[in-house]
C-alpha positions as CSV (number, residue, x, y, z in Angstrom):
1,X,0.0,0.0,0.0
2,X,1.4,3.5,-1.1
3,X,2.2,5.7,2.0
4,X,1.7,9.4,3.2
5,X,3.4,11.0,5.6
6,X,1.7,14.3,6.8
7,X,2.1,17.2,9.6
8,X,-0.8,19.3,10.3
9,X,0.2,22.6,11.6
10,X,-1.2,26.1,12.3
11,X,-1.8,28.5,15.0
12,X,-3.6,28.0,18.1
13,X,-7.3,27.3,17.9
14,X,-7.6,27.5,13.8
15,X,-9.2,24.4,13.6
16,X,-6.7,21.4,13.2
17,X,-8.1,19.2,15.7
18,X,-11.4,19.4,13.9
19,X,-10.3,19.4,10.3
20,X,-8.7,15.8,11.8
21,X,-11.8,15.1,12.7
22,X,-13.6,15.2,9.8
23,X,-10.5,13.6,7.8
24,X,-11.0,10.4,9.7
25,X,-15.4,10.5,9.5
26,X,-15.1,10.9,5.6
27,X,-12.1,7.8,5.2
28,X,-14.8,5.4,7.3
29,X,-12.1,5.3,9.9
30,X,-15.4,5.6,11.9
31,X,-18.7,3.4,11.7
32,X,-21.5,5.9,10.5
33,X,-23.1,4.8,13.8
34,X,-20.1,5.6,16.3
35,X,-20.4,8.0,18.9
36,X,-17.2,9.6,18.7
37,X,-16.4,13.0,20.9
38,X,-16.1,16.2,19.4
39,X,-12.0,16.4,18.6
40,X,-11.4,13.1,19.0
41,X,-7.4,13.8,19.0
42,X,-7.5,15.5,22.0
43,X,-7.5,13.2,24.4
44,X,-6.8,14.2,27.9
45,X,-8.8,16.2,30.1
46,X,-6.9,19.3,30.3
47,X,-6.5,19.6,26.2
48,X,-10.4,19.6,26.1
49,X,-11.3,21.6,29.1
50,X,-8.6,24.4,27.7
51,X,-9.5,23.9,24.2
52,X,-5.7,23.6,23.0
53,X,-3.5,20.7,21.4
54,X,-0.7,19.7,24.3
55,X,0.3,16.2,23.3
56,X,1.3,15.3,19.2
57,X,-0.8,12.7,18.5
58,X,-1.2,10.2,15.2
59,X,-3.7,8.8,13.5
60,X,-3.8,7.2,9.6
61,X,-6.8,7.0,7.1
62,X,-7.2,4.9,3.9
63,X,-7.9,7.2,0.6
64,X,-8.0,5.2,-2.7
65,X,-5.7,2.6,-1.7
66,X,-2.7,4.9,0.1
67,X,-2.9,5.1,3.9
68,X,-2.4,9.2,4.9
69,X,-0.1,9.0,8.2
70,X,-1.8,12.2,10.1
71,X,0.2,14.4,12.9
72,X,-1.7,16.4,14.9
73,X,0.5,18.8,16.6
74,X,0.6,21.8,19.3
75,X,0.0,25.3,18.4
76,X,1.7,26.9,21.4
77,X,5.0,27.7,21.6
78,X,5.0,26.6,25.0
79,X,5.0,22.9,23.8
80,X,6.9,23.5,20.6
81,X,9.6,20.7,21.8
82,X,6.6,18.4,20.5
83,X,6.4,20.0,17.2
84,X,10.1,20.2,16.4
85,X,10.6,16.3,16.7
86,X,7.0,15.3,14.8
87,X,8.8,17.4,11.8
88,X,11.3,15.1,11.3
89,X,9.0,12.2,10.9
90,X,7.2,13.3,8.3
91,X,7.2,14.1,4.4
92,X,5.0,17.5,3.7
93,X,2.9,19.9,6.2
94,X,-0.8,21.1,5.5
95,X,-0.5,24.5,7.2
96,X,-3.6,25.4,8.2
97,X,-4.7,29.4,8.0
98,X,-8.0,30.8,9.4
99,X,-9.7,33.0,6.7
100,X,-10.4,36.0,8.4
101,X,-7.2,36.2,11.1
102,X,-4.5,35.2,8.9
103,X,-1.2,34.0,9.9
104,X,-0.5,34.3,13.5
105,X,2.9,34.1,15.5
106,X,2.5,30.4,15.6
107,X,1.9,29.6,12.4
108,X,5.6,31.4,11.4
109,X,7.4,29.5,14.6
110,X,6.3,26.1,13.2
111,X,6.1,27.0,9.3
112,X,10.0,28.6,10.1
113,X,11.0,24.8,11.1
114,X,9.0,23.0,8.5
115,X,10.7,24.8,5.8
116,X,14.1,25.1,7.1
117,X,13.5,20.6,7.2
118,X,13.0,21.3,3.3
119,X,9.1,19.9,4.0
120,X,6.5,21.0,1.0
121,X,3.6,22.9,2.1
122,X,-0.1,22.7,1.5
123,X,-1.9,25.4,2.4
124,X,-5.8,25.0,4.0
125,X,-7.1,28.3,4.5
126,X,-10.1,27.4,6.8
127,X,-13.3,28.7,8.3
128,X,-14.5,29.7,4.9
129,X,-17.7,30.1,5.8
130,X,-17.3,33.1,8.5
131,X,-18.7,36.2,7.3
132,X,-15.3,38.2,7.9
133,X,-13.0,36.3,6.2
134,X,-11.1,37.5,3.0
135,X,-9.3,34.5,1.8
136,X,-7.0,36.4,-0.8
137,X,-5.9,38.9,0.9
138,X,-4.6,35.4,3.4
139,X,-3.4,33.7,0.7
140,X,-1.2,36.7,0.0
141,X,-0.2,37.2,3.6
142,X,0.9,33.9,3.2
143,X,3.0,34.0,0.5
144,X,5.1,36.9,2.0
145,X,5.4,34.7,5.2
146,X,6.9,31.6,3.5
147,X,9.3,34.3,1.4
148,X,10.1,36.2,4.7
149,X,10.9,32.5,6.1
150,X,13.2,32.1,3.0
151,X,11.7,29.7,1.6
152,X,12.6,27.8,-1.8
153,X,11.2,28.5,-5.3
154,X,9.2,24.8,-4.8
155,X,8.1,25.6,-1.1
156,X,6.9,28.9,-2.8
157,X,4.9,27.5,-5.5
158,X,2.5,26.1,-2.9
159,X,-1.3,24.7,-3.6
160,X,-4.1,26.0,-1.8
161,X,-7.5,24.5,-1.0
162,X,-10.0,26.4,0.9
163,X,-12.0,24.2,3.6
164,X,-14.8,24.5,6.7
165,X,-13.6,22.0,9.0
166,X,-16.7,22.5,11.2
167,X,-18.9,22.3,8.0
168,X,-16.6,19.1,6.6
169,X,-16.0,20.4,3.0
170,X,-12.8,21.5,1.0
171,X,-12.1,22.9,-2.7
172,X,-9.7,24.2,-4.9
173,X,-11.5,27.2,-6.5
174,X,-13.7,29.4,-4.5
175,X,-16.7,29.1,-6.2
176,X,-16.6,25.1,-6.7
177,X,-19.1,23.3,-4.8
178,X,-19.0,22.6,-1.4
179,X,-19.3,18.7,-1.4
180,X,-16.2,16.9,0.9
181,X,-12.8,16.7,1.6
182,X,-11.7,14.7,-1.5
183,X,-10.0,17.9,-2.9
184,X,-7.6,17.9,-0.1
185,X,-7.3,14.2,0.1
186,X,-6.5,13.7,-3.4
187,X,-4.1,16.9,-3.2
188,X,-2.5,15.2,-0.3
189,X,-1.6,12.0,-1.8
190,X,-0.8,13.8,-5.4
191,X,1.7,16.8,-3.6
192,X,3.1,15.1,-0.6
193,X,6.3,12.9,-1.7
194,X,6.1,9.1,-0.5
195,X,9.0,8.3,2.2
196,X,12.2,8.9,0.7
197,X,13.0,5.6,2.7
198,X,15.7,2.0,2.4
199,X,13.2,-0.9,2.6
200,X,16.1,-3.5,1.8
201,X,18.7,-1.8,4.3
202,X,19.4,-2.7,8.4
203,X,16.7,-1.5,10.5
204,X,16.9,2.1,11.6
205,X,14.7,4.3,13.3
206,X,14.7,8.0,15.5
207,X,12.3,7.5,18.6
208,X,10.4,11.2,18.0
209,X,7.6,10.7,21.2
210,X,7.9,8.9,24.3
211,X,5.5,7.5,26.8
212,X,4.6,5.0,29.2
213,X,1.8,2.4,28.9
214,X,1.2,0.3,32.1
215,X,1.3,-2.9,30.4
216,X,3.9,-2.9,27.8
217,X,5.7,-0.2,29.5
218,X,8.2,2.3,27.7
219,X,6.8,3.1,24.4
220,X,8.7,4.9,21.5
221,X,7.5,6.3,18.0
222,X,9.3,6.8,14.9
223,X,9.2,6.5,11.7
224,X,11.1,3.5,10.0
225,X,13.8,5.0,8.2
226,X,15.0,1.8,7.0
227,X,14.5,-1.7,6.8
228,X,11.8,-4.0,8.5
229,X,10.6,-5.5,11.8
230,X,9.1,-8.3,13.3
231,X,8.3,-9.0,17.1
232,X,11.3,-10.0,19.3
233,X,13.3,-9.0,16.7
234,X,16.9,-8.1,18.6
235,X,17.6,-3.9,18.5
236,X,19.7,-2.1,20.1
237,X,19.6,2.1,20.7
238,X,22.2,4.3,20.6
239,X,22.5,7.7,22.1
240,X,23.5,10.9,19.9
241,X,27.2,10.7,20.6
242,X,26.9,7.0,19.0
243,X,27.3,5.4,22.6
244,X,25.0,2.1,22.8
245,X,22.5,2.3,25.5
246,X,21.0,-1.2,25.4
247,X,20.1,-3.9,23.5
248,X,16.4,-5.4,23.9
249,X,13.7,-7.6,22.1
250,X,11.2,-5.7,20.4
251,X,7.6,-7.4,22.1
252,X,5.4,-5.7,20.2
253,X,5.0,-3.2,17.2
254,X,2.0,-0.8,17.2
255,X,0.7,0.9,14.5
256,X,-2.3,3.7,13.9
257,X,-5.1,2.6,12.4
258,X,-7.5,5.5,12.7
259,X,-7.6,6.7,16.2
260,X,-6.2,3.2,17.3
261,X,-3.2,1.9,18.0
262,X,-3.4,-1.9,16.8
263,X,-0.3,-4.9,17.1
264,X,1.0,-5.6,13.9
265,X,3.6,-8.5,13.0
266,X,5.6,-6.8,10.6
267,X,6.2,-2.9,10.3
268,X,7.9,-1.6,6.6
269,X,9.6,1.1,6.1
270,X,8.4,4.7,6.2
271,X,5.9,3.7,8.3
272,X,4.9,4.9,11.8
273,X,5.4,2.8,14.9
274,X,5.5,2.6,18.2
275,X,7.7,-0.2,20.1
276,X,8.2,-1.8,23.5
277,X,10.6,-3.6,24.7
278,X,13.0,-0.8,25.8
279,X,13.8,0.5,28.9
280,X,16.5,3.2,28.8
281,X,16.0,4.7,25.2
282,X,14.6,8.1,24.9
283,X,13.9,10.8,22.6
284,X,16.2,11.8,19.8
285,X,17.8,7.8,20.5
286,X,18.4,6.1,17.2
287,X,16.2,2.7,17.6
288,X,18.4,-0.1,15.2
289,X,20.0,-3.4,14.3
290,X,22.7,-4.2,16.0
291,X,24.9,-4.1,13.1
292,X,24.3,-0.3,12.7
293,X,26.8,1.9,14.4
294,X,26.1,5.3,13.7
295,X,23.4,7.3,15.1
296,X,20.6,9.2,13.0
297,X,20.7,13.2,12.8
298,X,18.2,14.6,15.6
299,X,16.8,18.2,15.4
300,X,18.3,20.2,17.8
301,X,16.1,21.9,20.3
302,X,15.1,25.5,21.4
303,X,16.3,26.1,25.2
304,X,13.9,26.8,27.8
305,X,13.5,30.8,29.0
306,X,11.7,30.1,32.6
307,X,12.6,28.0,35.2
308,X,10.3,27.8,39.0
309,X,11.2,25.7,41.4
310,X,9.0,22.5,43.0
311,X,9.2,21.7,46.2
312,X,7.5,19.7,48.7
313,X,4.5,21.1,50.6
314,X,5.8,21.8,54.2
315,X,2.7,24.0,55.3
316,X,0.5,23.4,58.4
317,X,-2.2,21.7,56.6
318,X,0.4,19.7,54.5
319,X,-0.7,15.9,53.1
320,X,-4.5,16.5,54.3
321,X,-5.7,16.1,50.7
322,X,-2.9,14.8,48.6
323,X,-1.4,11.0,48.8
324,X,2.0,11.9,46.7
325,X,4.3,14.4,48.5
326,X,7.8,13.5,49.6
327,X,10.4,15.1,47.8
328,X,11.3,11.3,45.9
329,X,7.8,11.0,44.4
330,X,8.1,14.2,43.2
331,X,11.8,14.3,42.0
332,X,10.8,10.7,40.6
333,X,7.5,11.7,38.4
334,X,9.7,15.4,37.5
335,X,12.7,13.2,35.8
336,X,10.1,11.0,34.1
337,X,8.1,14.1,32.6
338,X,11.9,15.3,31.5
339,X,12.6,11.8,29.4
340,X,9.3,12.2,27.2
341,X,9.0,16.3,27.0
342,X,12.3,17.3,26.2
343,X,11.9,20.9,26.1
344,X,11.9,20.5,30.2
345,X,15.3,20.2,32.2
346,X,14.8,19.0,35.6
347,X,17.7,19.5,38.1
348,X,18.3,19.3,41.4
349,X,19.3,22.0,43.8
350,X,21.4,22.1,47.3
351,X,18.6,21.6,49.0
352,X,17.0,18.0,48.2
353,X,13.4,18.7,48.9
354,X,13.5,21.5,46.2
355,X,13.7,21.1,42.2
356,X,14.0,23.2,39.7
357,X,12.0,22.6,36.3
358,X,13.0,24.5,33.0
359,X,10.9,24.7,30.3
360,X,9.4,27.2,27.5
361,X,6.8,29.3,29.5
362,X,4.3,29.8,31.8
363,X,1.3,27.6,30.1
364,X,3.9,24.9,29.8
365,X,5.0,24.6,33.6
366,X,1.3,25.6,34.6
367,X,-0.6,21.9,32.5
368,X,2.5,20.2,34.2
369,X,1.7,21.8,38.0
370,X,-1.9,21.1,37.1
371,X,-1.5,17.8,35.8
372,X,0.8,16.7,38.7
373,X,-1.8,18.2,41.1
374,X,-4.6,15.7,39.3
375,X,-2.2,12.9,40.0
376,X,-2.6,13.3,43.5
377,X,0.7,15.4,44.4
378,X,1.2,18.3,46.9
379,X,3.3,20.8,45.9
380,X,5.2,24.2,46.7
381,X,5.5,26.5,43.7
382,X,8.0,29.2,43.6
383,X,7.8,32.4,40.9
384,X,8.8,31.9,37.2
385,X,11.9,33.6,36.3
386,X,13.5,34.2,33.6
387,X,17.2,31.9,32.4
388,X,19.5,35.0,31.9
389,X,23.1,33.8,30.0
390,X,26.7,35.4,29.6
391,X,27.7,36.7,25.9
392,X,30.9,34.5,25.7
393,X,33.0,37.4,23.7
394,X,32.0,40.6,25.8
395,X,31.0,39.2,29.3
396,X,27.8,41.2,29.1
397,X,24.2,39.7,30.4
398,X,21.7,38.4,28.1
399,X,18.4,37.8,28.5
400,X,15.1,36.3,26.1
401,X,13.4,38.8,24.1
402,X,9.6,37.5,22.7
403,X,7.4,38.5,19.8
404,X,4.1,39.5,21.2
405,X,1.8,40.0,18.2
406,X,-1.5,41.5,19.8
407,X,-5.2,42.0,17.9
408,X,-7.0,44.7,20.2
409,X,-9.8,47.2,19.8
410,X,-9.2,50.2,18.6
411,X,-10.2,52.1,21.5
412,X,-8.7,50.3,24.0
413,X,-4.7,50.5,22.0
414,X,-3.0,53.6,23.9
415,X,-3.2,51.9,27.3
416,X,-2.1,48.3,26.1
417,X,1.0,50.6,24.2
418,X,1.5,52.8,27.3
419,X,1.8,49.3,29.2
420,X,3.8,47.5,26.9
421,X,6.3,50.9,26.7
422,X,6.2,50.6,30.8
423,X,7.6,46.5,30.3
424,X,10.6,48.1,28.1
425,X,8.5,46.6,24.8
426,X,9.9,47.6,21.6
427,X,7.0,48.2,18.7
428,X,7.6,47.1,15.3
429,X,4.1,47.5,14.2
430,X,0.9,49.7,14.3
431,X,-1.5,49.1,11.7
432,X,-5.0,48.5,11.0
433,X,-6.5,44.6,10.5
434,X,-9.8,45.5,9.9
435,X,-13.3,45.2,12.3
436,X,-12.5,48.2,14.3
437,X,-9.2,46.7,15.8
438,X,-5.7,47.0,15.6
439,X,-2.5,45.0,15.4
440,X,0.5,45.5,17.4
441,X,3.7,43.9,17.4
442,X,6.3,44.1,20.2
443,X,9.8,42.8,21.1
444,X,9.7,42.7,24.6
445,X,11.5,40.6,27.7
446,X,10.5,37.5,28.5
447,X,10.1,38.5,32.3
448,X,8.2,41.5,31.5
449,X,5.1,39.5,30.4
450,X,5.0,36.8,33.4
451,X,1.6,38.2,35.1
452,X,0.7,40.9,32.4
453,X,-2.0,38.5,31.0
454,X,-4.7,39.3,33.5
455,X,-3.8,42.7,33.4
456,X,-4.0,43.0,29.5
457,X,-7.7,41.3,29.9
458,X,-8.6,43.8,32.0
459,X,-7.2,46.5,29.8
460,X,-8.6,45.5,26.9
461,X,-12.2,44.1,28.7
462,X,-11.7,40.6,27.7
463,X,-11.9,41.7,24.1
464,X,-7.7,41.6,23.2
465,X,-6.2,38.8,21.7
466,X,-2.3,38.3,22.5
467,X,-0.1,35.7,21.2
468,X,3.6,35.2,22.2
469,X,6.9,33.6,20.4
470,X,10.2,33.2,21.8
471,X,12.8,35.1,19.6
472,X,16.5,35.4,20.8
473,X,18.6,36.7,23.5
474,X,19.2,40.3,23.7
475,X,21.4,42.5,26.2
476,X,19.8,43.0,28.9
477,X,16.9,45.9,29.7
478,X,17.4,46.9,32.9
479,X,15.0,46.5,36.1
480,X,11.6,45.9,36.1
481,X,8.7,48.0,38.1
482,X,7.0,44.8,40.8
483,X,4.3,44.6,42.0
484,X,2.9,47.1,44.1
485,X,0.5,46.4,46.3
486,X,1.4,44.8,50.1
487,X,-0.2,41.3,51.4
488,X,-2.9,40.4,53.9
489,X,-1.3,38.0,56.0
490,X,-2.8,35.8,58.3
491,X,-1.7,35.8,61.8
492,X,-3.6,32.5,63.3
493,X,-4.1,29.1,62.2
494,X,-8.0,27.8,62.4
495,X,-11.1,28.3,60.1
496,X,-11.9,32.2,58.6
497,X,-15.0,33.6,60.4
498,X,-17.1,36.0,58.4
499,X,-17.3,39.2,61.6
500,X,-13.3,38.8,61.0
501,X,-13.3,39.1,57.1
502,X,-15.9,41.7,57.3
503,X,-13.8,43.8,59.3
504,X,-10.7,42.8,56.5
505,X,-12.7,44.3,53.7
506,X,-11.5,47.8,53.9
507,X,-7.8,46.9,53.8
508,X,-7.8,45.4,50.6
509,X,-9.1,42.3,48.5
510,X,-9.7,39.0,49.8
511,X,-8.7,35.8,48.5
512,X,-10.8,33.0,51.6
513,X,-14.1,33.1,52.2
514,X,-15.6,32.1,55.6
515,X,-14.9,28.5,56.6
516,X,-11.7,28.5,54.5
517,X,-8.8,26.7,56.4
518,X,-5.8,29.5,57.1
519,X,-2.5,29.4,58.7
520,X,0.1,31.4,60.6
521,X,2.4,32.9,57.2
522,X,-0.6,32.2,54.5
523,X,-1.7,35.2,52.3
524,X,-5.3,36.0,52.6
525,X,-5.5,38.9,50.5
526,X,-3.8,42.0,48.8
527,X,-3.0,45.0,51.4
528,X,-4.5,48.3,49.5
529,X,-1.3,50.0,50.9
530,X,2.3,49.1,49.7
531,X,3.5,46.9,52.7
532,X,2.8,43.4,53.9
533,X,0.3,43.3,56.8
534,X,-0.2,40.5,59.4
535,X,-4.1,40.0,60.5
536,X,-6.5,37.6,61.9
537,X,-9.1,36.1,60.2
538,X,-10.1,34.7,63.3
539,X,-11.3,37.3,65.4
540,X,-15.4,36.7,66.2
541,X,-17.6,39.4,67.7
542,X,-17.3,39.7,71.8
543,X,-21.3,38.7,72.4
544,X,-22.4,40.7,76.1
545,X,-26.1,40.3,77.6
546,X,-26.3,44.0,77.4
547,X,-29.0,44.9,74.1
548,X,-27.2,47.4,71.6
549,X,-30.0,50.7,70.7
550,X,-29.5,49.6,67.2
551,X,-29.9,46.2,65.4
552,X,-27.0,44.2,64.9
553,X,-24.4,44.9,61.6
554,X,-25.5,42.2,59.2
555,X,-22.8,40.9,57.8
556,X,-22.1,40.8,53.7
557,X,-18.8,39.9,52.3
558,X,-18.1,40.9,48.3
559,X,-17.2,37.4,46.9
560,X,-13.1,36.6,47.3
561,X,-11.0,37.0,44.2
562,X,-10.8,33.5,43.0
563,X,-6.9,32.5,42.2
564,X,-6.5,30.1,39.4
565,X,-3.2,28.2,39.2
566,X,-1.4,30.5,36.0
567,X,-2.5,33.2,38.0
568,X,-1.5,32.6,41.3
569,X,2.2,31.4,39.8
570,X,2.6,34.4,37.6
571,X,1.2,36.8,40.9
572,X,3.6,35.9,43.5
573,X,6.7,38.1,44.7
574,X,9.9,36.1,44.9
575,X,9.1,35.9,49.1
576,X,6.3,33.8,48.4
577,X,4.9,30.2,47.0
578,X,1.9,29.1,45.6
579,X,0.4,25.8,47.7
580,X,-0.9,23.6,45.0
581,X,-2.6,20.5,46.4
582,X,-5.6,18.1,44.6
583,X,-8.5,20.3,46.2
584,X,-6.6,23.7,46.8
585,X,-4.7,26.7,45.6
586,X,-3.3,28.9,48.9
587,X,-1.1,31.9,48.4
588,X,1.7,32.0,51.3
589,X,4.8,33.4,52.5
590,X,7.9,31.3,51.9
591,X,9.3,32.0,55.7
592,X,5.9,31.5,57.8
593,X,7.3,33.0,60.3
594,X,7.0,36.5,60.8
595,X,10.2,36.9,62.9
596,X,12.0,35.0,60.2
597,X,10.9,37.1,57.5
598,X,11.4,40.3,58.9
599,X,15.7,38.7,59.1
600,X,15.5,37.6,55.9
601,X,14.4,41.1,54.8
602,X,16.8,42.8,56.4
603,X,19.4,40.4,54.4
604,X,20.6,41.5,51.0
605,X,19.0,39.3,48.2
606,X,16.5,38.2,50.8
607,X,14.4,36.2,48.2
């Protein structure tokens, strides 16, 4: 059977995932009575409650006799370490535009790295069917991407089909009818090359995706490069300096078959596989016969620009809802997250209950915090900062410098620039995209934008889109204006009473609500002047037998400002840690206490 090997990649929320969908319903990979969820490709629970792609996933279809290999990838840059090694598996990209928003920061990250692999685009401009979209003036937009990317005179002459996803149809020319997705299926198998592949040499393979099924254990995807394989067929995998790791019996070879993974004898090459049987290979490992000795060229990887630090939970009300928190269990499920994702570096630090994780931004480290906290562990979260190097010829300090490309109202642009300008942002771009808003494009520092989300919302009333991509090191800017306003901090340990918080209300926002557990160090809410405050929430009216004239104050709190866990991590000073446990997210003071902290402030470098 002839063979397809395709990435599909765009910007966050264009409509991959659901273009996959309807791929796989119009090949019969699905029964026409299957109840199948909406995006079927993304399958944890965080990827559908946040609505974005975290994991690459695979799938195949049948069309006319050639099976389509489909990659379904991340449009964050946060998880771009997954994009990066899918590339190198496959043979062309659909890049996949929406019709009225155009190119977007993501879609030149990934497009940048599919064209630099020498890959042949397709491009899909999608949601056809919105009333704003202006397909040509996209296509164009397009173009001068893909020449601003330097791309070839064949990655230039790129064919376009126009598609709705949602409404499941695709065609070459505008005004053809809107019938299915054969147009892009038979464009597909007619424009993307067949694997350029050695089906007579000794096996080779470059594991792209780790992960760990509890039954066969280890599992590791490629795509065969050359050769064959059977079952407990004898490999061996060797590291990228050439060094062997181990050699192992292959017990079973899985391939995609719509969205499942089936056991298959025999895998050819230029397929896509997963195999178990190892237990020390890892990503960017070259997966081989043991007559091969050199390894397989791996894509190198963007570094991380943030790092926080995990610790274990050592507050008062410490392992009351969580059953995973000594520091091995976390250091233990930390290094095993590091071996599949390897955009994360996980290192230890002279203290052994503390870690510090690496990675490419705050949405990254945030579904890892929130996925460890699902898993049952209790955690300690320290600020995300920024990884700052040395420029080897002049000694002086470098730090990472994003592109923040935002879509905002017109009305509401001079206080998003006037911010920006305040973060020591740099604006390329002012200009009119149509609808009433406006585009803006800033270089700014990576630190300068931990915690401005919430802040841009507010700004902008929800309406401002903002989208971020790491560019380079840069000298750097110079200090930052923090965070002004001082912290409530409780002075008791017990349950909140409402008289107490009532009383609370005028110094400053509250984050408990009555009943809430507190503790002696644990932030309760923001001080409305500049310094830290210690309180009790504890304090309940002194009840006498003597009547008052007047009736007693009813007591009505305004709700508490509700901290999610992105919030919470990007809010905190340096002094402080966000408790992150299965039920609860508590702001507190690193020292609890107060003694202690008022010494450590005195020190230099306190935090």
């Amino acid at each position: 059977m002839d063979l397809r090997n395709i990435a599909i990649i765009a910007h966050v929320d264009h409509g991959k995932t659901t273009l996959v969908d309807e791929l796989l319903k119009q090949s019969g990979a699905f029964r026409a009575n299957q109840q199948v969820a909406e995006r079927a490709m993304d399958s944890n629970d965080l990827e559908r409650e946040r609505g974005i792609t975290i994991l690459a996933k695979c799938t195949s279809v049948v069309w006319n006799d050639t099976r389509i290999n489909i990659v379904d990838t991340p449009g964050h840059a946060d998880f771009g370490g997954e994009v990066e090694r899918i590339l190198s598996m496959v043979d062309g990209v659909c890049v996949l535009v929406d019709a009225a928003e155009g190119p977007m920061p993501q879609t030149k990250f990934v497009v940048g790295k599919a064209l630099r692999l020498g890959l042949k685009p397709i491009v899909v401009i999608n949601k056809i069917d919105k009333p704003e979209q202006r397909a040509d003036e996209v296509l164009n937009e397009i173009f001068d991407l893909f020449a601003a990317l330097d791309a070839d005179d064949d990655q230039l002459d790129f064919p376009a089909v126009y598609a709705s996803a949602k409404q499941g149809w695709a065609v070459r020319e505008l005004d053809d009818a809107h019938n299915d997705m054969a147009p892009l299926f038979d464009l597909i198998v007619d424009h993307v090359p067949a694997p350029e592949v050695e089906p007579e040499g000794a096996f080779r393979m470059l594991a792209t995706t780790l992960e760990t099924d509890p039954y066969l254990g280890r599992l590791l995807t490629g795509r065969i490069e050359a050769g064959s394989l059977s079952t407990n067929t004898m490999l061996k995998a060797l590291s990228r300096d050439g060094e062997t790791l181990e050699q192992t019996r292959i017990s079973k070879i899985l391939a995609f078959r719509g969205l499942e993974r089936v056991g298959i004898d025999k895998a050819e090459a230029g397929d896509i596989v997963a195999l178990a049987g190892f237990t020390k290979a890892s990503v960017a490992d070259t997966l081989c016969d043991p007559a091969v000795t050199a390894p397989m060229a791996s894509e190198p990887i963007d570094p991380p620009t943030l790092a926080m630090t995990f610790s274990i939970n050592d507050s008062p009300l410490a392992g009351q809802e969580g059953d995973k928190v000594t520091s091995r269990m976390i250091w233990d499920r930390l290094t095993r997250e590091a071996e599949g994702n390897v955009a994360l570096e996980v290192t230890q630090t002279d203290d052994k209950t503390v870690f510090e994780v690496a990675g490419r931004g705050e949405l990254q480290l945030g579904v890892l915090v929130e996925t460890m906290r699902r898993e049952g562990f209790e955690l300690a979260i320290g600020r995300p900062r920024v990884l700052f190097r040395k420029d080897e010829e002049t000694g002086a300090l470098l730090e990472p410098i994003e592109e923040v490309v935002i879509d905002v109202d017109d009305d509401f642009t001079g206080p998003v620039v006037e911010k920006m300008g305040q973060r020591k942002g740099d604006m390329l771009e002012m200009r009119p995209s149509g609808g009433g808003k406006t585009r803006l494009v800033f270089h700014i520092p990576s630190r300068s934008l931990i915690g401005y989300h919430g802040e841009f919302m507010t700004d902008t009333r929800g309406t401002g889109i903002m989208n971020r991509l790491y560019h380079g090191y840069a000298p750097y800017k110079g200090d930052m204006p923090g965070r002004r306003e001082g912290m409530l901090i409780s002075a008791e340990q017990g349950s909140a009473v409402a008289y107490a918080l009532w009383n609370l209300e005028e110094r400053g926002a509250l984050f408990i609500s009555p009943g809430d557990k507190v503790y002696k160090g644990m932030i309760i809410g923001e001080h409305n002047k500049g310094q830290d405050l210690d309180v009790n929430p504890l304090k309940s009216k002194q009840l006498t037998n003597i009547r008052a004239a007047g009736k007693d104050d009813a007591v009505l709190l305004t709700p508490p400002v509700k901290m999610t866990l992105e919030r919470a991590m990007a809010y905190i000073a340096d002094d402080e840690l966000v408790e992150v446990t299965p039920e609860s997210i508590r702001l507190r003071k690193r020292w609890l206490d107060p003694h202690e902290r008022k010494r450590r402030a005195r020190q230099p470098n306190a935090a």
